[in-house]
ROTITI-409817 format. One record per residue (C-alpha): y, z, x; residue number from 1; residue in three letters. Coordinates in steps of 0.001 Angstrom, whole numbers, always signed. Each point is the difference from the previous one (the first is absolute). Layout:
north; up; east; k; r
Y; Z; X; NUM; ALA
...
END
This chain:
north; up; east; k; r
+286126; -4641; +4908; 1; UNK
+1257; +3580; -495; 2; UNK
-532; +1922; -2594; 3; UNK
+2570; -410; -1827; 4; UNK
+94; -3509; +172; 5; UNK
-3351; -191; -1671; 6; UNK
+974; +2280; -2548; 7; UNK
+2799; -2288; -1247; 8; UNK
-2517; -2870; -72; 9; UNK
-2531; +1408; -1461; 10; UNK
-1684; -1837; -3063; 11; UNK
-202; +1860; -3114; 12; UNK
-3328; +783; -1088; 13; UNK
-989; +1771; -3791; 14; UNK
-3516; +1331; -909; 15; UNK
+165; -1431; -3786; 16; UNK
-1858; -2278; -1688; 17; UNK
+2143; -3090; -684; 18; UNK
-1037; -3148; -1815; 19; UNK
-1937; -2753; +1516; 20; UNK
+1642; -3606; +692; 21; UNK
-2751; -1538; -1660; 22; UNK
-2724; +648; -2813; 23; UNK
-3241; +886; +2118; 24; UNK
+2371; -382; +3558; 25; UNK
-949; +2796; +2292; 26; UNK
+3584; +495; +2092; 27; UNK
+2868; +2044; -1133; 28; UNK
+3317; -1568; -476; 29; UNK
+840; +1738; +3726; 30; UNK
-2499; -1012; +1740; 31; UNK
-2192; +2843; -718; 32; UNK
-3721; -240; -1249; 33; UNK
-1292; +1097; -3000; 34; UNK
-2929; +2232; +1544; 35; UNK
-2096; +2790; -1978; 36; UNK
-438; +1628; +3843; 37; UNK
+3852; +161; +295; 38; UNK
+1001; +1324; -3852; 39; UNK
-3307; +2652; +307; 40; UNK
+873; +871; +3891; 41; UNK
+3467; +660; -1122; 42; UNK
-1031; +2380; -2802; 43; UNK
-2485; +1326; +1969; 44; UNK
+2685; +972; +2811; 45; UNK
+2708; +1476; -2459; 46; UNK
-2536; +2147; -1355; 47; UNK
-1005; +1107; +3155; 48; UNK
-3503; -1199; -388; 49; UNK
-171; -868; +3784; 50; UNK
-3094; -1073; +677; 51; UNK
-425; -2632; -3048; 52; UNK
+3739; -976; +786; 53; UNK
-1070; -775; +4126; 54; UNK
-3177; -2256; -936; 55; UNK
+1762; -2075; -2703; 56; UNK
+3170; -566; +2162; 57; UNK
-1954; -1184; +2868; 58; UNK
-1800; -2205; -2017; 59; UNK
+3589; -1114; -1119; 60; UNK
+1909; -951; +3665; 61; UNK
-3696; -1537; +1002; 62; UNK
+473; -2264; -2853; 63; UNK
+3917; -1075; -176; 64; UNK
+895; +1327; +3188; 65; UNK
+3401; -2387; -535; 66; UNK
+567; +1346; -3730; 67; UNK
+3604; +1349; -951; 68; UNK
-1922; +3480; -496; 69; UNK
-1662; +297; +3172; 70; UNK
+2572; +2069; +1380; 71; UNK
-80; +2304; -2813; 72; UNK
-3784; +232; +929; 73; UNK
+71; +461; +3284; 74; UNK
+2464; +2727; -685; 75; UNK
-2056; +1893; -2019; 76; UNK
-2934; -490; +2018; 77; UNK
+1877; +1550; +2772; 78; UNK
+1247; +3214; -2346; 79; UNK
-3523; +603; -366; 80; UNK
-1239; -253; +3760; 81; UNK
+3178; +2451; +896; 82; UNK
-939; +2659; -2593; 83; UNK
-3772; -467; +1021; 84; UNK
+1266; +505; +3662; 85; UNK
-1145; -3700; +1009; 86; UNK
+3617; -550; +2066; 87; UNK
-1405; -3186; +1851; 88; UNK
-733; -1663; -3136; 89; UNK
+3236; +1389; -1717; 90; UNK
+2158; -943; +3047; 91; UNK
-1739; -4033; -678; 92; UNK
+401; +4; -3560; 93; UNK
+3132; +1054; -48; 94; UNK
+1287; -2969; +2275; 95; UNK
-2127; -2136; -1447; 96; UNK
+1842; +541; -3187; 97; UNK
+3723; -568; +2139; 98; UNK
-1278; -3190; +829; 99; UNK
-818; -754; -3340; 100; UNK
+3533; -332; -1414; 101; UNK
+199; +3699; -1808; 102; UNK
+2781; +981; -2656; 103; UNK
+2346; +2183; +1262; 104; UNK
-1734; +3292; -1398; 105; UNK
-3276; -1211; +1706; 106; UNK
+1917; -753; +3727; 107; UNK
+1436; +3917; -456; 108; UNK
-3194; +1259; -836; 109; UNK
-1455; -1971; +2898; 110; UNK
+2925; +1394; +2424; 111; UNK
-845; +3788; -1146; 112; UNK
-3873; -626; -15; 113; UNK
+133; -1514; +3785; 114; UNK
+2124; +3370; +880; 115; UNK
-3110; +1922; -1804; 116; UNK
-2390; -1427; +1967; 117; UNK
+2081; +784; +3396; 118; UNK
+72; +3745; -1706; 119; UNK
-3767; -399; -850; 120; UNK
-1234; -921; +3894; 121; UNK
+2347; +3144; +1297; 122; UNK
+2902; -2369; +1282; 123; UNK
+2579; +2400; -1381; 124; UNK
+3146; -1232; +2208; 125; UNK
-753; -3386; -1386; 126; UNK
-581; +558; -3131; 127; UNK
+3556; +1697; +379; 128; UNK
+1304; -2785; +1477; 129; UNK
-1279; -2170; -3154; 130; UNK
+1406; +2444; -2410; 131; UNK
+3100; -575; +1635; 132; UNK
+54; -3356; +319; 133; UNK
-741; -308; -3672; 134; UNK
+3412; +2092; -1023; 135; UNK
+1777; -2135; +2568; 136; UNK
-1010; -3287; -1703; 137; UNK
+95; +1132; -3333; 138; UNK
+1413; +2869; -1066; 139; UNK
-192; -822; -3715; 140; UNK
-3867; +369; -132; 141; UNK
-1048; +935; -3021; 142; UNK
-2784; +2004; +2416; 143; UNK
+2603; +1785; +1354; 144; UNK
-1280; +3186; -957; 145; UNK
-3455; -747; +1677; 146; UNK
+1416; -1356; +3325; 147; UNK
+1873; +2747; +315; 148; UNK
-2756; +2797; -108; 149; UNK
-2357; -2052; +1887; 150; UNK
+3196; +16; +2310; 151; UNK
-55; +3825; -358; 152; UNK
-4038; +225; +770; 153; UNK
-100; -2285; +3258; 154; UNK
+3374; +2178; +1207; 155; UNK
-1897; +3281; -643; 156; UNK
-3256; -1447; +1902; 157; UNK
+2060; -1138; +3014; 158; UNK
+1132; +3448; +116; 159; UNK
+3699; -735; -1326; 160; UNK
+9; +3119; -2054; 161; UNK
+3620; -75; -879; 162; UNK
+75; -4065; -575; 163; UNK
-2634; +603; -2656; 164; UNK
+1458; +3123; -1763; 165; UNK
+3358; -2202; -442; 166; UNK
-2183; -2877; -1414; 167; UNK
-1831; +2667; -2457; 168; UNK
+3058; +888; -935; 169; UNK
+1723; -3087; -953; 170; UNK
-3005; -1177; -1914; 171; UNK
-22; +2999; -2033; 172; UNK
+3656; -319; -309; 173; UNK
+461; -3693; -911; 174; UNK
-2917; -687; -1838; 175; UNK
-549; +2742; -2430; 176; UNK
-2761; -1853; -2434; 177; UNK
-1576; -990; +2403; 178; UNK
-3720; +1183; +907; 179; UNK
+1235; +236; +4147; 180; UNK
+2484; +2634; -1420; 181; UNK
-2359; +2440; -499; 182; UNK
-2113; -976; +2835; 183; UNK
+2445; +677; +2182; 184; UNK
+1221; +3081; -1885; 185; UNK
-3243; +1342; +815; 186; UNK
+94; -794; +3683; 187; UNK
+3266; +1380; +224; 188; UNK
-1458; +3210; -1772; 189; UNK
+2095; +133; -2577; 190; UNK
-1543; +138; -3675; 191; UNK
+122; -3769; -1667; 192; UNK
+2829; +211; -2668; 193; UNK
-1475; -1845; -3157; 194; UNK
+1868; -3549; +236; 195; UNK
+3091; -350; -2414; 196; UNK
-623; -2897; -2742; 197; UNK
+1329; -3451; +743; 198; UNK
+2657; -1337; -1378; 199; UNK
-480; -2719; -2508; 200; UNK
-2261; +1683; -2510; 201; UNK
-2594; +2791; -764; 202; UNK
-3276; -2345; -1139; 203; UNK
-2269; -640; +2945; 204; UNK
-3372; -1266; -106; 205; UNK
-2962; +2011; +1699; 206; UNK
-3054; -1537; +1359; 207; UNK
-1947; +3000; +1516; 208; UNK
-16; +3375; +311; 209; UNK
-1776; +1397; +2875; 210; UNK
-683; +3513; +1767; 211; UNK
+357; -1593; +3291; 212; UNK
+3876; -143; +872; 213; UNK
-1386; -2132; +2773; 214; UNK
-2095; -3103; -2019; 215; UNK
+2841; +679; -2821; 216; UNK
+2510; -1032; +2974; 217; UNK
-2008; -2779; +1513; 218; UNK
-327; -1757; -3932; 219; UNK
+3609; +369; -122; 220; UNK
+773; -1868; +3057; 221; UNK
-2817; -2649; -1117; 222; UNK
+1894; -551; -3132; 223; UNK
+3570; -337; +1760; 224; UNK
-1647; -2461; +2487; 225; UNK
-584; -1862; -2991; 226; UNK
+3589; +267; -1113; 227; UNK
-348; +2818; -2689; 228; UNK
+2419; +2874; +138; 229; UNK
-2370; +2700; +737; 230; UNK
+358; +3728; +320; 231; UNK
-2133; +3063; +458; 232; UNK
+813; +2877; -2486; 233; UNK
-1822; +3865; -164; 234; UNK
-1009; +634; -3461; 235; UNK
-1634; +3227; -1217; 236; UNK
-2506; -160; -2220; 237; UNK
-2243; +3464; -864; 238; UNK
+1087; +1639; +2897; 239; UNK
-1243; -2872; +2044; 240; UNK
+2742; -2592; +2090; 241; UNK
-548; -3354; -85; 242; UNK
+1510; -2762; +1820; 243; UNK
+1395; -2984; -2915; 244; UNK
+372; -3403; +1505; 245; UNK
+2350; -1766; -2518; 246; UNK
+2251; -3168; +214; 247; UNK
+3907; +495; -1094; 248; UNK
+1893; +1006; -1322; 249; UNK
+1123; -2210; -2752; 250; UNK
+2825; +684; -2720; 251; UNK
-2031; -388; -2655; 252; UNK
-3285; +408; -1337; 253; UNK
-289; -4397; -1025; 254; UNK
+1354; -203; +3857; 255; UNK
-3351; +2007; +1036; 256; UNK
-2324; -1583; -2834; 257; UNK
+1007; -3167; +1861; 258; UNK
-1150; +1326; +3726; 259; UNK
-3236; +2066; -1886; 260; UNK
-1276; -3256; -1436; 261; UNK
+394; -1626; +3443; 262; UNK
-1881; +2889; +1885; 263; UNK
-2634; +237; -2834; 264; UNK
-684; -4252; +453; 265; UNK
-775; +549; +3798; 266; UNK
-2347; +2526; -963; 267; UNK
+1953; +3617; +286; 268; UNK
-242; +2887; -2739; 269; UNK
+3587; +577; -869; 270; UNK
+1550; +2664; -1991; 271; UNK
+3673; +201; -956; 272; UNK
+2028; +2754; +657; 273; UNK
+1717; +1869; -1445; 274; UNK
END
């Protein structure tokens, strides 16, 4: 089945906790199981607590390996081995989640992640090709941005110089807010322009605020694999720059009270601004 097929098929899965069918009943009303190793593991994994996230996941997919949230598992799971530079175990994880009837968001992230690992292991010309096909079959990714520079990396590796500059420059170009923008403003050499505001509103909700532009990026993209709308911003503070992660924006400050009490129930510090 291509890629695109599977996409369309896809089941649609949501980390929330729902309502059992029955007083005492341990299954979800989609199939799902009510699991402390799942609802932890997933906490664990959004707050980029790794390591407790890995153990209580496993634990998970041993135990309900058909659940309706064993491809979210698995797809954290292989998130973690990728950043921890396990690529075997990311490259089974992630298929193992495929094969486990993702949402669409999940099959994308799987898609990218399987390009990640070819980029990982030094197969640059097929990660390309991956990137590629991913734009191909769906250009309306909502990872568009992150294809795209991965695109621009594996190009620049295989020694297409001037592919890659092109592909720095359209993600710079077309996606402004986006954390790749001034990633690839950087490899471009030109000095990151601070990203213009959204529009839609001013009120965003920040999570973290890091000296490493790197872990402030990588929380982002946690977040946003989760399905929050999340940015990196500089923010001076004492002569010091920080990186702000921060969800938003919303039009309102009720809009972002909503999404702060959210974050704050799955465990996040939150802080409203402005």
């Amino acid at each position: 089945m291509s890629r695109a097929r599977l996409l369309r098929h896809a089941a649609v899965g949501v980390f929330a906790l729902t309502i059992p069918l029955c007083p005492g009943c341990r299954c979800w009303p989609d199939g799902g199981v009510d699991d402390p190793n799942y609802t932890e593991g997933m906490r664990q994994f959004l707050a980029g607590n790794s390591a407790a996230a890995s153990l209580l996941l496993r634990d998970f997919v041993a135990e309900h390996p058909r659940s309706a949230r064993a491809a979210e598992a698995h797809y954290a799971l292989a998130a973690m081995a990728l950043k921890r530079g396990d690529t075997p175990e990311a490259e089974r994880r992630f298929r193992q989640c495929l094969r486990s009837a993702p949402s669409e968001q999940q099959a994308a992230g799987c898609a990218v992640g399987l390009a990640r690992c070819r980029f990982q292991r030094g197969a640059y010309r097929e990660c390309r090709a991956a990137c590629l096909d991913i734009l191909r079959d769906e250009p309306s990714t909502p990872r568009a941005d992150e294809v795209l520079f991965l695109l621009a990396e594996a190009s620049d590796r295989a020694g297409m110089g001037a592919e890659a500059r092109r592909t720095y420059r359209r993600v710079a170009a077309e996606f402004p807010n986006s954390p790749f923008a001034r990633d690839a403003q950087t490899r471009l050499g030109v000095a990151p322009a601070t990203p213009p505001t959204a529009a839609g509103g001013t009120f965003h909700v920040q999570v973290a605020a890091l000296a490493s532009a790197s872990k402030a990026a990588e929380h982002a993209r946690l977040l946003r694999e989760r399905g929050y709308p999340a940015t990196v911003a500089p923010a001076r503070t004492g002569g010091t720059t920080l990186h702000t992660v921060r969800v938003g924006p919303y039009a309102s400050r009720t809009d972002a009270l909503v999404m702060a009490r959210r974050l704050k129930a799955e465990g996040f510090d939150v802080l409203i601004k402005p």
